[in-house]
Structure formats: structure tokens, C-alpha cells
VOPAGU-2260 file (C-alpha; in pm, 1 decimal, decimal comma):
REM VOPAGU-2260
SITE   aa  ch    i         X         Y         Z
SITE  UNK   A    0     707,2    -876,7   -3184,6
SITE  UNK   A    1     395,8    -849,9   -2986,8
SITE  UNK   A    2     397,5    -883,2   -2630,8
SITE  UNK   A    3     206,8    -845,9   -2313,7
SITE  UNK   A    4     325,3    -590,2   -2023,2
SITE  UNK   A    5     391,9    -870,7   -1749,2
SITE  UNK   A    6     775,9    -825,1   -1710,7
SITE  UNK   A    7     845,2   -1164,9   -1660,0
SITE  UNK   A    8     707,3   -1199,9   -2040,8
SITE  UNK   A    9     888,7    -886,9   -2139,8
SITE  UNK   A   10    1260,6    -922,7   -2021,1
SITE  UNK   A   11    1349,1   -1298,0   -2178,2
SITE  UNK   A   12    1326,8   -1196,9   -2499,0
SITE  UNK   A   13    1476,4    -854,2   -2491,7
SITE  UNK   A   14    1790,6    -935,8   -2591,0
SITE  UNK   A   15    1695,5   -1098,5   -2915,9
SITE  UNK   A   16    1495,6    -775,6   -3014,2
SITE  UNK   A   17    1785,5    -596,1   -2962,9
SITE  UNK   A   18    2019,5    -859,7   -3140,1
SITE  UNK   A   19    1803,4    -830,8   -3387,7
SITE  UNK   A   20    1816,8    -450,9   -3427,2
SITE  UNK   A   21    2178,7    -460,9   -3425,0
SITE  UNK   A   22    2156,1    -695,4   -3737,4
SITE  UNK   A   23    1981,8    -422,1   -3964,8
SITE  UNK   A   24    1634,9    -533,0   -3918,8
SITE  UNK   A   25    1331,5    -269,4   -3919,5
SITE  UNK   A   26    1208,9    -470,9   -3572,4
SITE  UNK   A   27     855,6    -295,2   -3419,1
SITE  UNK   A   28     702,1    -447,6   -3092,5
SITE  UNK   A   29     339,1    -386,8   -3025,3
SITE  UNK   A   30     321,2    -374,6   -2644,0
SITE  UNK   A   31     158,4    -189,8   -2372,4
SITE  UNK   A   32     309,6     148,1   -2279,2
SITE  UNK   A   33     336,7      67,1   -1992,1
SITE  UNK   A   34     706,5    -130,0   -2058,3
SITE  UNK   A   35     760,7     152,3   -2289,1
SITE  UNK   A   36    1087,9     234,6   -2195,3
SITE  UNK   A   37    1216,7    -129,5   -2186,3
SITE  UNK   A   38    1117,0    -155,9   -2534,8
SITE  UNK   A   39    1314,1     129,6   -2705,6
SITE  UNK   A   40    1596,7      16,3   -2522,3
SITE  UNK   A   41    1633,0    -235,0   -2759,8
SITE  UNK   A   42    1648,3      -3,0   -3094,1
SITE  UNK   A   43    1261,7    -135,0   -3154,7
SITE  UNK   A   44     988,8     101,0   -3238,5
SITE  UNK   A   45     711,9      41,1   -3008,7
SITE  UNK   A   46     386,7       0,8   -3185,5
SITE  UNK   A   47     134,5      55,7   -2851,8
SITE  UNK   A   48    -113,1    -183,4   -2795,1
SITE  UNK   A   49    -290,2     -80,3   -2413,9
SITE  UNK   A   50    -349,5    -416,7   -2213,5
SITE  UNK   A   51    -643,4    -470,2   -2003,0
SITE  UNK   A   52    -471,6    -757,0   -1786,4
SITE  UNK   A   53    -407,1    -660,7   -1450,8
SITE  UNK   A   54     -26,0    -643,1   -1460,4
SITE  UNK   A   55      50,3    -308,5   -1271,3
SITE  UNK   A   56    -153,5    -443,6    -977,5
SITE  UNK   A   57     -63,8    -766,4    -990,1
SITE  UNK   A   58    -447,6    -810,0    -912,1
SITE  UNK   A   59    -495,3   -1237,7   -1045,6
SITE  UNK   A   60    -752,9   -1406,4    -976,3
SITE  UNK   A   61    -694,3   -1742,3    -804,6
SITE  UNK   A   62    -931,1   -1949,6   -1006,0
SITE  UNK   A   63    -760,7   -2035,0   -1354,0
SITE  UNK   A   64   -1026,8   -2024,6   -1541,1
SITE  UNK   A   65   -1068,5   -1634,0   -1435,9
SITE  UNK   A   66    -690,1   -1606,7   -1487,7
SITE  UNK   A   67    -747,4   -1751,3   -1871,5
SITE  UNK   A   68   -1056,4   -1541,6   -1941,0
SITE  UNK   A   69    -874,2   -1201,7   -1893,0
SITE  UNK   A   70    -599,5   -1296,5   -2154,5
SITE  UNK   A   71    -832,8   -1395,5   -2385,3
SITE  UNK   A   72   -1033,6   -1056,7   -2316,9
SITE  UNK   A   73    -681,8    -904,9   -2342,3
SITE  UNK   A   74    -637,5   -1053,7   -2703,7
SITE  UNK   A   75   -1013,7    -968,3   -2843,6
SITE  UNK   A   76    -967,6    -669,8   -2739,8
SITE  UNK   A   77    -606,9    -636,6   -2866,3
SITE  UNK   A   78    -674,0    -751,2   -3244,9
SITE  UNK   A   79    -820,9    -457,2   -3344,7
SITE  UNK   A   80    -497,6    -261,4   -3226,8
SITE  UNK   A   81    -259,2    -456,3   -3397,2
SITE  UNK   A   82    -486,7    -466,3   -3762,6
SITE  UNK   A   83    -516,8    -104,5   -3745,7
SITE  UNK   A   84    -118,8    -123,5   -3707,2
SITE  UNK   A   85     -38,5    -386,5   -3927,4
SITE  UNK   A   86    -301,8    -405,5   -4198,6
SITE  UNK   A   87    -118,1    -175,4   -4421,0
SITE  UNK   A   88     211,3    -245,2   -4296,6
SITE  UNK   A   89     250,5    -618,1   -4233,3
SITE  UNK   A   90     537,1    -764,7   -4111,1
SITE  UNK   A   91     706,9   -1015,8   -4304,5
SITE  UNK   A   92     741,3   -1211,9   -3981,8
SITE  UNK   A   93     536,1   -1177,9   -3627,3
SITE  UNK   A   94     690,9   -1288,9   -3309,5
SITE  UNK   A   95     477,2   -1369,7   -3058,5
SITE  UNK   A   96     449,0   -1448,0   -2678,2
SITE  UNK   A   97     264,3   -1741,3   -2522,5
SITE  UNK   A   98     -20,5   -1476,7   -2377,9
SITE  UNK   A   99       7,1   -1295,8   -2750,1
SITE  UNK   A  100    -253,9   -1471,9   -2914,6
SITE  UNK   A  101    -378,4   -1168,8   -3115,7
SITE  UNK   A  102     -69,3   -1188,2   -3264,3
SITE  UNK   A  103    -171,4   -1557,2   -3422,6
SITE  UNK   A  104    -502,5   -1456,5   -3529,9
SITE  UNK   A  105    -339,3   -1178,1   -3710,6
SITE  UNK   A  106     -25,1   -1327,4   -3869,6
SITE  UNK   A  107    -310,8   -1633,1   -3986,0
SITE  UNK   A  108    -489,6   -1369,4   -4089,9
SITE  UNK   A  109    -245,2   -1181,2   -4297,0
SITE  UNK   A  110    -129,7   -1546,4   -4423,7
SITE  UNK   A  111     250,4   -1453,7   -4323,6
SITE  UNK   A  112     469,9   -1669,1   -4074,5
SITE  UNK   A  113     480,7   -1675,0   -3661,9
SITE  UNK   A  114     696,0   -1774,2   -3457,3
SITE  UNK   A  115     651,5   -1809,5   -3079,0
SITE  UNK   A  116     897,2   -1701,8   -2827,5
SITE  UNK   A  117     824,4   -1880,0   -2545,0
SITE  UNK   A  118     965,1   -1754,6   -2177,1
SITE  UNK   A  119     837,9   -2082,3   -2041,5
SITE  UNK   A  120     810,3   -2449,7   -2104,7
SITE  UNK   A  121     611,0   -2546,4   -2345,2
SITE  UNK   A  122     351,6   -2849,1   -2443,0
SITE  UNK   A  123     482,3   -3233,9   -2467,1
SITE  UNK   A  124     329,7   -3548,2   -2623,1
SITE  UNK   A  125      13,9   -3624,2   -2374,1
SITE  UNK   A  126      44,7   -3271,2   -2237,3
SITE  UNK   A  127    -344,7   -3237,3   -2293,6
SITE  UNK   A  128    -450,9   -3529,3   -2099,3
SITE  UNK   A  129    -188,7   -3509,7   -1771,6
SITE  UNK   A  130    -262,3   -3123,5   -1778,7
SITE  UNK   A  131    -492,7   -2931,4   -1969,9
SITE  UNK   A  132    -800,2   -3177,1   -1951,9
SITE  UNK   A  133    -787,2   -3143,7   -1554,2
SITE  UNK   A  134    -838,2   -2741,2   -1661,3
SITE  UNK   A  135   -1143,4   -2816,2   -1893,0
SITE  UNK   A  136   -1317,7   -3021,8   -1594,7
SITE  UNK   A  137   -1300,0   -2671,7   -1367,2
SITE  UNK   A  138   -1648,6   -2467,8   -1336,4
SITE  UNK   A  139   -1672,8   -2233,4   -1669,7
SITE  UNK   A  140   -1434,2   -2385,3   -1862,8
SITE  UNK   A  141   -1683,1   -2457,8   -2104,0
SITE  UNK   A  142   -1796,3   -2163,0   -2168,0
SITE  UNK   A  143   -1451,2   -2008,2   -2156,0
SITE  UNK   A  144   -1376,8   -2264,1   -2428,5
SITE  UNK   A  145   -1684,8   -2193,3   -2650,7
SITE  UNK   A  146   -1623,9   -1806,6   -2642,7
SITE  UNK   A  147   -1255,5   -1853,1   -2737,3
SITE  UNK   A  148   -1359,4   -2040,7   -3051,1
SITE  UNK   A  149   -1637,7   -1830,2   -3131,6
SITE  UNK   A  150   -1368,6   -1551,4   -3102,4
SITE  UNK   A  151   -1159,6   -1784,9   -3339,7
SITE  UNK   A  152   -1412,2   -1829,7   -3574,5
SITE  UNK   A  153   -1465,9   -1463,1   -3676,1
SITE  UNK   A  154   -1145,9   -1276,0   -3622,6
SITE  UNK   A  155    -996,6   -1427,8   -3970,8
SITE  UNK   A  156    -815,3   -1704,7   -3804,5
SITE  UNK   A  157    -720,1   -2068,3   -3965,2
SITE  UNK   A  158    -664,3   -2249,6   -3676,4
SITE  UNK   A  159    -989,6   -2329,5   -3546,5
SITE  UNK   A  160    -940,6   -2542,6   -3263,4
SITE  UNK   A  161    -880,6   -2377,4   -2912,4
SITE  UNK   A  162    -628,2   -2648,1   -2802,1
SITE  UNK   A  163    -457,1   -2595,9   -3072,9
SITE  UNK   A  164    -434,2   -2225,9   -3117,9
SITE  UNK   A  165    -343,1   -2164,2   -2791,9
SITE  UNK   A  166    -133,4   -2453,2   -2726,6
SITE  UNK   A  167      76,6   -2587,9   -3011,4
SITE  UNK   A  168     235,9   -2343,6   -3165,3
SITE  UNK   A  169     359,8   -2390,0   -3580,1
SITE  UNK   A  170     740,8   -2331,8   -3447,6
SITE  UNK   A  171     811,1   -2208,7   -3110,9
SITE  UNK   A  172    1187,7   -2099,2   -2962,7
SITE  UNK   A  173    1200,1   -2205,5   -2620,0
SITE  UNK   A  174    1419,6   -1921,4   -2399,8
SITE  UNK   A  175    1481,7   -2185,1   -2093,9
SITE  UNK   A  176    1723,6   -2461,7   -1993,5
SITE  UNK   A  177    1624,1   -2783,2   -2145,3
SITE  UNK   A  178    1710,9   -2914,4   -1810,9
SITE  UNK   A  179    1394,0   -2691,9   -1699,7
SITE  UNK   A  180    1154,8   -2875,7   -1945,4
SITE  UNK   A  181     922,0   -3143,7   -1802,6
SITE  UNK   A  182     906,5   -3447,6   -1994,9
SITE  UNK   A  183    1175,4   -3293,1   -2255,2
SITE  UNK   A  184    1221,1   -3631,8   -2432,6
SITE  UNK   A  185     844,7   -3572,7   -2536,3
SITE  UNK   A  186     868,0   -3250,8   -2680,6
SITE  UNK   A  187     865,7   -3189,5   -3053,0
SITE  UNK   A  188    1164,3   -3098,4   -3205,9
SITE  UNK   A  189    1035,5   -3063,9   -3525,1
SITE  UNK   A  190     860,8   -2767,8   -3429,4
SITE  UNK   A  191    1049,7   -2659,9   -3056,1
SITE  UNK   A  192    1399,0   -2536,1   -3014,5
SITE  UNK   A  193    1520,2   -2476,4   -2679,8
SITE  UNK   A  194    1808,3   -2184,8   -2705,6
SITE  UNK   A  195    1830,3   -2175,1   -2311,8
SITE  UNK   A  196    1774,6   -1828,7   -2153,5
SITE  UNK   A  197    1866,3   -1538,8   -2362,9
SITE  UNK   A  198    2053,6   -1296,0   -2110,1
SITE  UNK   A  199    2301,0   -1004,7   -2213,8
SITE  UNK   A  200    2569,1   -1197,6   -2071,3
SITE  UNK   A  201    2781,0    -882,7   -2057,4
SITE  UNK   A  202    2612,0    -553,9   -1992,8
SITE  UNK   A  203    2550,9    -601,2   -1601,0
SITE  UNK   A  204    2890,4    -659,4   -1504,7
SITE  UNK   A  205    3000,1    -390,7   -1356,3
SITE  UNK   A  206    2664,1    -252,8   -1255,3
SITE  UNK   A  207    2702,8    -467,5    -925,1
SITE  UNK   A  208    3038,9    -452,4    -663,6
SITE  UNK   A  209    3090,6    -748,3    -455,4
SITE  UNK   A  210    3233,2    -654,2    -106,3
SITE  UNK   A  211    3585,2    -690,3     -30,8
SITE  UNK   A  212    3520,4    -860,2     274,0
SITE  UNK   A  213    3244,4   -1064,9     161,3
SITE  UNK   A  214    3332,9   -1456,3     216,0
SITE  UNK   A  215    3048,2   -1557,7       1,1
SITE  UNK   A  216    2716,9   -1374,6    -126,4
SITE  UNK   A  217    2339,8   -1471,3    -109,4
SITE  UNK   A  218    2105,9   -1330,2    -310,8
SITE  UNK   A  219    1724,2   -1333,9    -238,4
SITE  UNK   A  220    1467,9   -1225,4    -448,7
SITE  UNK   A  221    1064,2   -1351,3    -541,1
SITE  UNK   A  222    1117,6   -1176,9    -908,1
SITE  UNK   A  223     870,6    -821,3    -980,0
SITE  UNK   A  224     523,3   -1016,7    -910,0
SITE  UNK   A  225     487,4   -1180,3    -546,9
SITE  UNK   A  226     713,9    -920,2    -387,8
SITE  UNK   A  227     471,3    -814,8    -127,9
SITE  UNK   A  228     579,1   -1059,3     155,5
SITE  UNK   A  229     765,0    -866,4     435,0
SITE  UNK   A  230     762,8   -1133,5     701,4
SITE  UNK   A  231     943,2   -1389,1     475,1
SITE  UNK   A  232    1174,1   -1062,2     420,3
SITE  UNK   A  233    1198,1   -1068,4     813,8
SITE  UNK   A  234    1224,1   -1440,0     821,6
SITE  UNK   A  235    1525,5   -1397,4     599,8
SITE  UNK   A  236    1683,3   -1154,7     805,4
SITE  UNK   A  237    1666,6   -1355,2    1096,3
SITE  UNK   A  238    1796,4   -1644,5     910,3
SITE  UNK   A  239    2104,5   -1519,6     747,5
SITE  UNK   A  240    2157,0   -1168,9     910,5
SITE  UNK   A  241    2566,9   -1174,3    1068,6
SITE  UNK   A  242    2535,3   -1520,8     965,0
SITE  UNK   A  243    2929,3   -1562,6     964,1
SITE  UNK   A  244    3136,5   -1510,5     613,7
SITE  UNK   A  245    2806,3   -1425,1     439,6
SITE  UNK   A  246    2706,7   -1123,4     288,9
SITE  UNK   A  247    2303,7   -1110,7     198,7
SITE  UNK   A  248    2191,0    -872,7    -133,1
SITE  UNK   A  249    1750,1    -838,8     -71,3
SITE  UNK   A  250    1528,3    -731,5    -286,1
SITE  UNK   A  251    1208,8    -677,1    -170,4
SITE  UNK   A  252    1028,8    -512,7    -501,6
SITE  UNK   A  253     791,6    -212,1    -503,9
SITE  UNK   A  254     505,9    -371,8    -284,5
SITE  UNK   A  255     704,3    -369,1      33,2
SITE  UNK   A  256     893,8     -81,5     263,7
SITE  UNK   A  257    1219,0    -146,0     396,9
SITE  UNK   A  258    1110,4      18,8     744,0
SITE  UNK   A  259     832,6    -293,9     774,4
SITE  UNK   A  260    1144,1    -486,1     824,4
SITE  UNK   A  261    1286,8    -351,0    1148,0
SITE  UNK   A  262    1682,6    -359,3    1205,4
SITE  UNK   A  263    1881,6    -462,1     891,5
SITE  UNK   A  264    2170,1    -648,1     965,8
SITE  UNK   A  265    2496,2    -499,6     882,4
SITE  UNK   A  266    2590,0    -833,6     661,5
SITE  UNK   A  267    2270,5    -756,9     446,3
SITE  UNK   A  268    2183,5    -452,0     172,4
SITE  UNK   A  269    1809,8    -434,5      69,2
SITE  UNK   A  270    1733,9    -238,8    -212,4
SITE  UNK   A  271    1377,6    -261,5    -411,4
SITE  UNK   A  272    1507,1    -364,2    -770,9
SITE  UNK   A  273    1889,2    -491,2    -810,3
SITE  UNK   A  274    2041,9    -610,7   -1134,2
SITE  UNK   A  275    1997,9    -964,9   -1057,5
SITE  UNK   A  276    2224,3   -1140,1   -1305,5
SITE  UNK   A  277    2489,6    -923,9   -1230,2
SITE  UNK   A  278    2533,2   -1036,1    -860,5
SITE  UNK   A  279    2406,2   -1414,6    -957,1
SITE  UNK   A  280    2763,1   -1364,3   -1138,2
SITE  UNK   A  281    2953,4   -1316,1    -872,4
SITE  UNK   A  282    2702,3   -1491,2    -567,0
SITE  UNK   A  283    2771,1   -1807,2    -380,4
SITE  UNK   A  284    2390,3   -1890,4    -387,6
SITE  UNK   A  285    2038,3   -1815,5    -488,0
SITE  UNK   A  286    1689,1   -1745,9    -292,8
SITE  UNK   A  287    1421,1   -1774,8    -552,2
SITE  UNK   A  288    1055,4   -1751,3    -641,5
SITE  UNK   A  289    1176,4   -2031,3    -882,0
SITE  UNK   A  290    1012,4   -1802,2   -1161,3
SITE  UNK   A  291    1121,6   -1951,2   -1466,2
SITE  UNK   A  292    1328,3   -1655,2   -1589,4
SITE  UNK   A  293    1526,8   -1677,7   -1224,7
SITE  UNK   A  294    1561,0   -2032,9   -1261,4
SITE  UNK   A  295    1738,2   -1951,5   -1591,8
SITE  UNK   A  296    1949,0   -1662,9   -1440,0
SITE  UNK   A  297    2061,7   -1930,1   -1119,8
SITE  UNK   A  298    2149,4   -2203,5   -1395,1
SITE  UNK   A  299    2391,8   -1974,2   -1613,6
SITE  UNK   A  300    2554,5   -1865,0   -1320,6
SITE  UNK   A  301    2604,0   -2166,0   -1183,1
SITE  UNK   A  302    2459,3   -2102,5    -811,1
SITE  UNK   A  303    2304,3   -2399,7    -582,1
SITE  UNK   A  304    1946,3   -2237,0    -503,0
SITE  UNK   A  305    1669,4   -2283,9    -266,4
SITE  UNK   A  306    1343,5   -2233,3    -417,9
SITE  UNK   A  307    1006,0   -2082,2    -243,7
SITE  UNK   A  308     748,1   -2085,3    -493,8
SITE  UNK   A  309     485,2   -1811,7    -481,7
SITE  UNK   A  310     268,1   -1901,6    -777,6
SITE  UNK   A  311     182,6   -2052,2   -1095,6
SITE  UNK   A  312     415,6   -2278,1   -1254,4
SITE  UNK   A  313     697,7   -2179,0    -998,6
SITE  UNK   A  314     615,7   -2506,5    -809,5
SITE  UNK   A  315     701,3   -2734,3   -1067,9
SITE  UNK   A  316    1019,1   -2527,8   -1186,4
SITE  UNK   A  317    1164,9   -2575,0    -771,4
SITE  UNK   A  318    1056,2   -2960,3    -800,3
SITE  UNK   A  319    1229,5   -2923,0   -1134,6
SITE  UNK   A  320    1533,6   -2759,2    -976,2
SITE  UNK   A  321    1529,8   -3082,9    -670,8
SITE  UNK   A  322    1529,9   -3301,4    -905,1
SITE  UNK   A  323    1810,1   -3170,8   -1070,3
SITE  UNK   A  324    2017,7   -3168,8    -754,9
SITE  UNK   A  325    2085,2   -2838,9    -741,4
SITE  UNK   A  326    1852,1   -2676,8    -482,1
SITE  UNK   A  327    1568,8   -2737,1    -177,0
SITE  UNK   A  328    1191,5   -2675,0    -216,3
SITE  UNK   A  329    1072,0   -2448,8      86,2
SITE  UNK   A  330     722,4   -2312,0      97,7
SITE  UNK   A  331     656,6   -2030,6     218,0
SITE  UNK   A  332     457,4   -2122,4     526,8
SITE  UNK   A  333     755,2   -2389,1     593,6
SITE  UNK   A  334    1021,7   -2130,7     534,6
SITE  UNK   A  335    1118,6   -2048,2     902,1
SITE  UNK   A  336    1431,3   -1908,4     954,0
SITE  UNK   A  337    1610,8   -2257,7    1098,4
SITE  UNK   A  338    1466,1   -2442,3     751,6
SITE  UNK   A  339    1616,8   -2147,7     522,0
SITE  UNK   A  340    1976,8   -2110,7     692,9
SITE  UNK   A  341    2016,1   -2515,8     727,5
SITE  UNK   A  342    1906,2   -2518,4     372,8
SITE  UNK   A  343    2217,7   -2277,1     254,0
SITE  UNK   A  344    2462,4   -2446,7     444,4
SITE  UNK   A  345    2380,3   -2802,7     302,9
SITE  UNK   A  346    2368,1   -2643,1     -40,0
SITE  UNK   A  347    2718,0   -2447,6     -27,8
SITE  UNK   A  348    2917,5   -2756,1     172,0
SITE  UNK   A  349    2822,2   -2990,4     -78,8
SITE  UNK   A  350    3076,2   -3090,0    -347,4
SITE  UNK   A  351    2830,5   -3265,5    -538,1
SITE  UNK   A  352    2589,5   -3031,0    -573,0
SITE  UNK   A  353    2888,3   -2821,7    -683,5
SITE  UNK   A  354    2951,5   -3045,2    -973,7
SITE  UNK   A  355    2613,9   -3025,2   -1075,4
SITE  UNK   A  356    2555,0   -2664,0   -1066,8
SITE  UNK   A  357    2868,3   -2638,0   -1300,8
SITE  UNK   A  358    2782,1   -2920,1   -1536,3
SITE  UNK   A  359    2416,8   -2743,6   -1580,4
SITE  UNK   A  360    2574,4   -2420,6   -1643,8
SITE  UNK   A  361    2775,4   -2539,6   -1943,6
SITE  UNK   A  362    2449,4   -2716,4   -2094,5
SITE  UNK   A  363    2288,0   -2414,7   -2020,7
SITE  UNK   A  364    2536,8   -2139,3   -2181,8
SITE  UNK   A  365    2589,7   -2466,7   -2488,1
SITE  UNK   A  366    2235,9   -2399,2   -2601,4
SITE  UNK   A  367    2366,5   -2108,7   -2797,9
SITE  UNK   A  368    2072,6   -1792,8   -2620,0
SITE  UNK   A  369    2028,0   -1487,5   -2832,3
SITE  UNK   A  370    2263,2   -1559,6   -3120,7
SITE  UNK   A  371    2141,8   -1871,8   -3188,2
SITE  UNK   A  372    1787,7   -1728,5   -3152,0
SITE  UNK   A  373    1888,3   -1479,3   -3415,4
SITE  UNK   A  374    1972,0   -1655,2   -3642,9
SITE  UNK   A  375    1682,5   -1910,8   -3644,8
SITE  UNK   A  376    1498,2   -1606,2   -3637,3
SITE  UNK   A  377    1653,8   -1521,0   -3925,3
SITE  UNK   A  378    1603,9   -1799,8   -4151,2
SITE  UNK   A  379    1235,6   -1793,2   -4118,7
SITE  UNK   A  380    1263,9   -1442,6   -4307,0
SITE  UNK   A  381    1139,5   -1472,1   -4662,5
């Protein structure tokens, strides 16, 4: 497996490296040191591979062109890691990550097969003309594009053409909801397989206590990344703090002090990391960044959610989640503290969006996750 340090690209498909370890494979995963620890954890040998993107910081540029140049900085300068780990050792199967695309050039290469495990959605039929044309029309995308195939054309790889290096992959698992998926009916079967989100669906359960007295339970969270926004925090407080029957779980993430947020209610606990499937288990409803691996934790468990998108493709995933019936868009700027309790109390007294919530999770927890991961994994073993 190689990997990039971001967690939200590291945690969806832990579970299969581990599955896999349990199985009796030799499984290594090349991987900044950074996520060390979360690595070997699994049983994997980490192979490391130092990143230059700007992960610990969380330090992105806005402009998307900026954002694409440092992953493909990331993978020119990653190749020569993974050859000079590899070369003599190759793998009789690479696993990649969208953002791995080292990884490609090497298994192409090396002439053995890939597989990408993607932690998002993935490309549809037209995808490049309703999306990634409007990128190539942005200021120096043309010279991003000309140094990524200039890259292409001398690190040993066969597939020549940017578009289709970096966006169709040869065979692709997909670890999210269908449901999630934009345009699913135009995805490719032939070479996509959605498995739905591939959480230990066991391991947390006890690592969370729900209160005795607790009528229901909120969780709120905006996932490791955009976790440095204390007056939404506050806004959130004010919104739900000794709202009656409710008790509140915050995290807030390592970018923010619990002391910015003056008096915590005595209905709310705020803690900087919590074991957020664990308490989705057991939680009445959902406050979410609408990252994609949080959409997939709200959909197994089943929770009506109101989504706040920070970044990237979080907006479509809570426009997703509308659609679906199962939660509220809020922005962040709109999210005062009337919007976000009205918001909850629509979502929880609402027997259809009940139903829904319930029908999703079967679909979701139907689409088979690790094992069925596994073993496609598996059969593309020579």
C-alpha cells in the first residue's frame, strides 16, 4: 500500500490492511512517518516514504491549481523512495491512494498490477467535461499539465496521458456509500466497485459510555483538518448547551483550546479527539464537516445529520446528504445558533427522515466493507 499522511486518506482503508494481515499476507505500506503509529497498528511493516505536502499544518493553498502542484511535487519526489524500496523487492500487487500516484508510475513501471483504494468518489462518464475541464481553464493549469506529463514521460510510466493517469484508474475499490456517489448510474463498473466505508465495526464499542441520563446524544465534529473554528464551537454551545433531553459530545481537534470557549454547559463534554464511530453508534444525530469519511461513519450508523462544509468536496457530499433526505446544508457563516438548533429538532421529529436514515444504513452495511474488499483484493493476487 502506498499512502499519503493526510488522515482522512489514511484511516478508510486501515481496516483492510489489517484484514489483510490477519489473512497471512506479507502487507508493507510506504507512508510518511508521520502516521507511523497508525500504520503498525495494522500488523503492516511501514516502508517510510517522507511527504512534502503540508499535512501537519494543514497549510493549503486556496487556488487548486497550487493545491494539485504540491501532490504532484509530493509524487516526483516520492518515486525515488519507493524504487529504492521496491526495485529489488516488488510487490506482487501495489495498492494505491487517489494522491499516490508514485505508486502508478512504479507498479507501470515494474509491469505488476494496481489497484486504487479510493476514500472518495471517483470519476463518471462526462466527468472531464462537467468537472475537470473547468480546472484546465484556471491560470497555470497548463503548465501544471505539461510538467505532469513530462514527469510521466521519464519516470518509466505507460500511461502517458495526464487525464488518464491521474484520473481513471485500471480498477479502483470505492470505500463510500454508493448513495454518496454523484452520477453513480455513470460510473464504470467494469473497472469501480463500491464496498461502502470500511470501518472496524466492532473495536470502538466500548471505548465510548453513553450517559444514563442522556435522552438523546449529538455529536459535533469538522473531522482532523478544519478544526480551528472556535466561534462555530461557541455558536454550538449556545445552540444546544441545556438544550432539554440532549446531551452534546464536541470535538474541537488540536487547533483549538477549550478555554477559547468560555462556560461549557453541563449537557456538553468537549474533548480534542473522540472515537467518533463509537458514539455515532449510540448518538441520536450528527454535526459534520460532511468529510466524506464522516458522511460514511453518519450513514452506517444510521443518524439524521446536519452538514457544514469547510472545504473541498465536503460541499457536494452535504448537497449529497439533502438530497438524500437525511440532513440540512448550513454554512458556516449561516450557522447561527437559532439555524443549528431548529435544524436538529426538524431532523430528530421527523419520521420520515427516520425511515430514510435506516433504509441507507442497510444499503450501506449490504455493500459488504473490508471483507468484501479483501477478498477482491485477493483475487487480483497472481
Amino acid at each position: 500500500m502506498v499512502g499519503i499522511p493526510a488522515i482522512s486518506h489514511v484511516l478508510p482503508s486501515l481496516e483492510i490492511i489489517r484484514e489483510l494481515v490477519a489473512r497471512g499476507h506479507r502487507v508493507t505500506y510506504a507512508n510518511d512517518a508521520a502516521v507511523a503509529e497508525l500504520i503498525t497498528g495494522t500488523g503492516a511493516e511501514l516502508v517510510t516514504c517522507t511527504s512534502t505536502l503540508p499535512v501537519a499544518d494543514n497549510l493549503w493553498p486556496d487556488d487548486p491549481i497550487a493545491a494539485m502542484s504540491l501532490f504532484l511535487d509530493n509524487a516526483v519526489q516520492a518515486l525515488p523512495q519507493l524504487r529504492a524500496a521496491y526495485d529489488d523487492d516488488p510487490a506482487d500487487l501495489y495498492l494505491y491512494d487517489i494522491a499516490g500516484y508514485a505508486a502508478r508510475a512504479l507498479a507501470e513501471r515494474q509491469g505488476r498490477p494496481l489497484l486504487q483504494l479510493s476514500p472518495t468518489f471517483v470519476a463518471w462518464k462526462g466527468y472531464e467535461q462537467d468537472v475537470a475541464a473547468q480546472l484546465w481553464e484556471l491560470p497555470g493549469a497548463g503548465d501544471y499539465r505539461k510538467r505532469f506529463a513530462d514527469w510521466l514521460a521519464g519516470c518509466g510510466a505507460t500511461t502517458l496521458d495526464v487525464d488518464a493517469f491521474s484520473g481513471r484508474p485500471e480498477r479502483a475499490l470505492a470505500l463510500i456509500s454508493r448513495a454518496m456517489q454523484p452520477y453513480a448510474d455513470q460510473v464504470d463498473t467494469s473497472t469501480v466497485t463500491f464496498v461502502g466505508p470500511c470501518f472496524d465495526l466492532s473495536g470502538e464499542g466500548n471505548s465510548w459510555t453513553r450517559p444514563a441520563d442522556a435522552g438523546k446524544v449529538l455529536l459535533i465534529s469538522l473531522g482532523s483538518a478544519y478544526t480551528r473554528r472556535p466561534e462555530f464551537y461557541r455558536r454550538c454551545l449556545a445552540a444546544f448547551g441545556d438544550l432539554p433531553g440532549w446531551h452534546v459530545v464536541l470535538q474541537i481537534g488540536k487547533y483549538t483550546d477549550a478555554g477559547d470557549l468560555g462556560d461549557i454547559p453541563a449537557n456538553v463534554e468537549v474533548h480534542p479527539w473522540v472515537p467518533q464511530r463509537a458514539i455515532l453508534e449510540q448518538a441520536d444525530a450528527f454535526v459534520t464537516h460532511a468529510g466524506m469519511g464522516g458522511c460514511g461513519e453518519g450513514l452506517l450508523a444510521g443518524v439524521p445529520m446536519i452538514a457544514v462544509p469547510q472545504g473541498a468536496e465536503q460541499f457536494t457530499n452535504a448537497d449529497r446528504l439533502v438530497e438524500l433526505g437525511i440532513a440540512h446544508r448550513i454554512d458556516t457563516e449561516d450557522a447561527t445558533a437559532e439555524r443549528l438548533r431548529t435544524a436538529l429538532i426538524e431532523l430528530t421529529t421527523d419520521p420520515e427522515v427516520a425511515r430514510r436514515s435506516a433504509r441507507l444504513r442497510a444499503e450501506a452495511q449490504a455493500e459488504g466493507g473490508t471483507a468484501r474488499a479483501a477478498d477482491l483484493i485477493e483475487a487480483m493476487l497472481p
